[in-house]
C-alpha positions, 0 to 999 in steps of 0.5 A, a space after each residue: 431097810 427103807 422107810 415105810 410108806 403106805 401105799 407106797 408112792 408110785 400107788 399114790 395115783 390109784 387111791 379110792 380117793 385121789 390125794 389132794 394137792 395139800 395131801 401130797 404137800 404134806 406127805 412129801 414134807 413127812 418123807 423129806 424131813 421126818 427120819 426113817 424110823 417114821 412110817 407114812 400111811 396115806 388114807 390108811 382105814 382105821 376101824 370104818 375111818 380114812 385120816 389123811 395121814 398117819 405118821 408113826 414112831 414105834 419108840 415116841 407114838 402115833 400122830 394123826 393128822 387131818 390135811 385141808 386145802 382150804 382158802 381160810 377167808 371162805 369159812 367162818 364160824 356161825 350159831 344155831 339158835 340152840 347156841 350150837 356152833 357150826 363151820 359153814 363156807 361161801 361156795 359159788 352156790 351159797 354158804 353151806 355146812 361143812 364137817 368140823 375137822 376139829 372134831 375129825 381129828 379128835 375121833 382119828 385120835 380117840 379110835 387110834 388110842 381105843 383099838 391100838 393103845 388100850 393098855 394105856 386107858 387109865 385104871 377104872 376111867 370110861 373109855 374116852 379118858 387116856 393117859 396116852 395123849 402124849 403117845 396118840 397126838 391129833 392135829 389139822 394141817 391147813 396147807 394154804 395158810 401161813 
């Protein structure tokens, strides 16, 4: 049996939102290198979300990854005066806001721990303590950087 890819690729070109070159990169690098007890899931929803890609191994865990194809130099880290820190980017029309994909990846990974693994939540701990982060990992893949 062949590997699982969802969608598979000849949908690629149909998704609600188009895959961005960064998100093809990596979803190729996946299917070229990982083995093919690894399953591929592109902008699959998860409970209200749409991660970019969802890798996982029945028998060594789920990895969830936000893809960004941002040019590094544009973004930078700024502070409120209420000493909270935001991202912001230099556009053509100014610097704007952005979403933190840090804090994007943390919650595609505390839903996929809550909903898919709660066998794994540690006895008597709130909800958003797991054990299970070395089953459930998170990252960000910024396919323009080095």
């Amino acid at each position: 049996m062949g590997r699982v890819v969802s969608p598979p690729e000849k949908e690629w070109k149909e998704l609600r939102d188009r895959l961005t070159p960064g998100e093809l990169k990596v979803a190729r690098f996946f299917q070229e290198h990982l083995s093919h007890d690894w399953e591929i899931y592109l902008q699959s929803p998860l409970n209200g979300l749409r991660p970019d890609v969802v890798v996982l191994n029945p028998k060594i865990g789920v990895a969830v990854f936000e893809v960004k194809d941002w040019d590094l130099n544009l973004y930078s880290c700024a502070q409120r005066r209420s000493g909270e820190k935001f991202l912001q980017c230099q556009t053509s029309q100014g610097v704007i806001e952005i979403p933190d994909p840090v804090r994007k990846a943390i919650v595609y990974r505390d839903e996929i721990s809550k909903f898919y693994c709660p066998e794994l939540r540690l006895q008597g701990e709130e909800s958003t303590s797991f054990n299970n982060m070395a089953v459930v990992a998170a990252g960000i893949i910024f396919t323009r950087s080095t």
